[in-house]
N, C-alpha and C positions, 0 to 999 in steps of 0.2 A: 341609670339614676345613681346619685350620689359621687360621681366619677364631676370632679374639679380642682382646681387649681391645689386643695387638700390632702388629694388622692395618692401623691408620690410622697413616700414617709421614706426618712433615710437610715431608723433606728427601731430598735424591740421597743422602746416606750413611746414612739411618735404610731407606732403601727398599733400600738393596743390600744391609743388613745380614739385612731383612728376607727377604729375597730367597734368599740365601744360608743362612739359618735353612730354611727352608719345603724348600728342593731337599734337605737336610741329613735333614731328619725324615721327610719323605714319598718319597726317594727320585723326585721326578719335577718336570720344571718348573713356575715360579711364574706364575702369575696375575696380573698387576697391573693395576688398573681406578683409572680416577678416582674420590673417593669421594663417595658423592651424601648430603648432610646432613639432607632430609627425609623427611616420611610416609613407613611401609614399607605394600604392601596385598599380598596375596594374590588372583587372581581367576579362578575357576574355566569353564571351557567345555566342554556338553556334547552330541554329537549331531554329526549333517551331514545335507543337503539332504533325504533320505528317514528320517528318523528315526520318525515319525508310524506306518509304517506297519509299521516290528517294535516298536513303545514296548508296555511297559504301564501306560504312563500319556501319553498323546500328547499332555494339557491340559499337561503341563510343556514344551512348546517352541514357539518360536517361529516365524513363518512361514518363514522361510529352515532351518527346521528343527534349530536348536540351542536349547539352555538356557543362560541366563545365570545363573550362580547368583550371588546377592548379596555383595558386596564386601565382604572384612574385611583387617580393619587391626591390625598386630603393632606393639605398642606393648613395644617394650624398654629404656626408659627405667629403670622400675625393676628390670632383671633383673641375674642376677650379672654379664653383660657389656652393663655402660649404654650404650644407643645403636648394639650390634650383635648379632644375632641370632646368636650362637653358636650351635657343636653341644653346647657344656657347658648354652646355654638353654635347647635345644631339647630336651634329653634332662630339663627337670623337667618331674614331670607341671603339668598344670592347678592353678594356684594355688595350689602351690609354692611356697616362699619362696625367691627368685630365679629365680624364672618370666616370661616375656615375658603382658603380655597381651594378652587375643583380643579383638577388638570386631567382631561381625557381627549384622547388618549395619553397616558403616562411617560413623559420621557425614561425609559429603560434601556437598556441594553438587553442584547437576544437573550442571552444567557438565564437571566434575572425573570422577563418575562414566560420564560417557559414555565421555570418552576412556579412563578405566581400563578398561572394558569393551569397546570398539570394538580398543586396543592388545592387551586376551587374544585375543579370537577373531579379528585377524589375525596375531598370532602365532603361532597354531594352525593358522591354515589355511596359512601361507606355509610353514612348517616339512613341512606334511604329518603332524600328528597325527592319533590316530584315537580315536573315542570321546569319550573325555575329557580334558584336561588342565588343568593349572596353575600360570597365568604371577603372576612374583613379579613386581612392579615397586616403584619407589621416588623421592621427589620428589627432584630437584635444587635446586640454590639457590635456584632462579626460581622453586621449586612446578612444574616442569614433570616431567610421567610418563616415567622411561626403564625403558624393560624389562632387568631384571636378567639371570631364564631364565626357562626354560619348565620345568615338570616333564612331560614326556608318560606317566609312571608314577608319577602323583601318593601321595605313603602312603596305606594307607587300615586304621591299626589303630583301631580303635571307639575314640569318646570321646576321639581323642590327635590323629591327622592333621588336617593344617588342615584338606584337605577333608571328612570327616569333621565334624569342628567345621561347616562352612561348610553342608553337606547338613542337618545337624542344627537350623542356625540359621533355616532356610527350613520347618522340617517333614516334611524326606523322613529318612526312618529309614534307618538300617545296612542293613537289609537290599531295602530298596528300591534302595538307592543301587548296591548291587552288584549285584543282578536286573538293575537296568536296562544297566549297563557290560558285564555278559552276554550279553544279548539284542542291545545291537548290535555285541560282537564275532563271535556267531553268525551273526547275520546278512550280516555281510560274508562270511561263507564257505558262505555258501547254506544254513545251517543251520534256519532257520525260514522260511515263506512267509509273506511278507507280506499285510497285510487290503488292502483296498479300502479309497480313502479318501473318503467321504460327502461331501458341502459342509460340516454341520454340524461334523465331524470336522478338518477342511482351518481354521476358522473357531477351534478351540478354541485357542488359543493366547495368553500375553499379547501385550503391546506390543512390538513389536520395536527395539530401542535402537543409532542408529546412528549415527556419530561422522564426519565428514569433516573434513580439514584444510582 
């Protein structure tokens, strides 16, 4: 809230005015952050270390036992607030006329992608998320990845939430997607017994994608 066309102040008096507006209207203190002028991406993480063994579907994770779901990229360049992802953008539906657009999977290069991926699920894991979440990041001048936030209760209304969008773009359906954020938060509270995990089982996984500085 409060993040519009407004938002980007170029000077100590446009910011305090800014400043001053924001405490004024929301009744709580302002936020002020550097502003980072490239790519925005969204990037989803889902699982932890024993995931395989309450999944139903355990071919979606990886051997350290998470999913990566593939990178999308909010392109708001043409929406009614050019160049920032409002809540007036976010609230058009899908192609919309003044809608952000969606691009998943994200045209990236390897390089790029890792660390987009590497920066969600340790921001997941540093934070202590559970299940699922999803980290917004966004380039700075250099093209370098700074992590915005985290959503640890990512949206998920059908056909709207990024993730959503993001599940959809890979081929896991709605209701796959929520079966599964079910079963491992059942599972954490001893609600389902876990299977045995087979070699071939243990084996079913993609590649695992791993970023070092």
């Amino acid at each position: 809230m409060g993040v519009d066309t407004g938002a980007i102040v170029g000077n100590e008096a446009e910011a305090r005015e800014r400043i001053k507006w924001v405490i004024n209207k929301y009744r709580q203190p302002a936020l002020v952050e550097h502003y980072l002028p490239g790519r925005e991406f969204t990037v989803a993480v889902m699982g932890r270390a024993d995931s395989k063994r309450y999944s139903r579907n355990p071919q979606w994770y990886d051997p350290d036992g998470f999913h990566r779901f593939p990178i999308m990229e909010l392109d708001s360049s043409c929406s009614i607030t050019p160049g920032i992802y409002s809540q007036a953008a976010k609230s058009k539906d899908i192609g919309e006329e003044g809608s952000p657009k969606y691009y998943c999977p994200a045209e990236v290069d390897a390089e790029l992608a890792k660390k987009l991926q590497y920066y969600a699920w340790r921001g997941h894991n540093l934070l202590g998320a559970q299940d699922i979440s999803r980290v917004d990041i966004r380039l700075d001048a250099k093209g370098q990845p700074c992590l915005i936030e985290i959503n640890t209760l990512p949206g998920l209304t059908p056909a709207f939430s990024d993730l959503c969008l993001i599940a959809n773009a890979e081929g896991i359906s709605y209701t796959d997607l929520i079966l599964e954020i079910l079963y491992l938060g059942a599972s954490r509270w001893g609600l389902l017994e876990g299977r045995e995990l087979t070699p071939a089982l243990q084996k079913a996984s993609g590649s695992r994608v791993v970023y070092r500085r």
